[in-house]
C-alpha positions in Angstrom: 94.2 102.6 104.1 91.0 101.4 103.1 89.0 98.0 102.7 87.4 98.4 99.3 84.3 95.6 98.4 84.3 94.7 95.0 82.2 92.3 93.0 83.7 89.5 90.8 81.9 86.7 88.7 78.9 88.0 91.0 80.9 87.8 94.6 82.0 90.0 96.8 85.3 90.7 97.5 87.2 92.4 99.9 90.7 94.1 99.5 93.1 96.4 101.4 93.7 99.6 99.8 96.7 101.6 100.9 97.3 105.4 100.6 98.9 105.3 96.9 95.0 103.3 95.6 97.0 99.9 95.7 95.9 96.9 97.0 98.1 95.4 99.9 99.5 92.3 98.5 99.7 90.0 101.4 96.5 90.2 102.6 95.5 89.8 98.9 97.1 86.8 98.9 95.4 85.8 102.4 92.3 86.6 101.7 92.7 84.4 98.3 93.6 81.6 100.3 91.0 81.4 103.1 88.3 82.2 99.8 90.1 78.7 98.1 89.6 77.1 101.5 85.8 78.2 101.9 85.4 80.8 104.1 82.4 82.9 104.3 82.0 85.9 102.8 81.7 87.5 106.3 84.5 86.3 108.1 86.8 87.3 104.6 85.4 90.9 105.2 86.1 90.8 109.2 89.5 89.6 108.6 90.0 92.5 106.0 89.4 94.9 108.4 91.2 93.7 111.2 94.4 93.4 109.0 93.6 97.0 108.2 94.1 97.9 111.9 97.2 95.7 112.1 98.9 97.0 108.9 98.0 101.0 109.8 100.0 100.1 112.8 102.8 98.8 110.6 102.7 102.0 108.7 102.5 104.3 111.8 105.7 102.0 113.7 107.6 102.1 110.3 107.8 98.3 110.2 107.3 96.1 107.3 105.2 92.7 107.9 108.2 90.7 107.5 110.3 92.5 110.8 107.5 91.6 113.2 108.7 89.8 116.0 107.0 88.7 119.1 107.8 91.9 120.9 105.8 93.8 118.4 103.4 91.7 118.3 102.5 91.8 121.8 103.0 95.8 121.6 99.8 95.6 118.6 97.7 93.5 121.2 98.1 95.7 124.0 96.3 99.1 122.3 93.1 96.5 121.5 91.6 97.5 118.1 88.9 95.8 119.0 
């Protein structure tokens, strides 16, 4: 996976690009929405790459982002991608 910057209507954009050179949808569709609600460019580029982390952890656990429960979720927070 990668975070690929692209420029549209002369603004950046971020997206998640995953092995097969396809964006991931769901954080397309995030990303979309915190643009609509005004973020800043640099916060829409941090958040790109922290759902990079979270979704190569997906990948590597075999889960999709709909089976996440808490459990998992507090498994993620305990290796600290940060």
């Amino acid at each position: 996976m990668k975070v690929q910057e692209v420029l549209i209507n002369d603004r950046k954009r971020f997206l998640l690009i995953d092995g097969d050179n396809k964006p991931v949808v769901p954080v397309l569709r995030f990303l979309k929405y915190l643009e609509n609600v005004g973020k800043a460019e640099n916060t829409l580029k941090s958040y790109c790459h922290y759902l990079k982390f979270y979704f190569q952890f997906l990948h590597e656990k075999e889960k999709e982002y709909k089976e996440v429960d808490l459990d998992f979720l507090a498994e993620y927070e305990k290796i600290g991608t940060h």
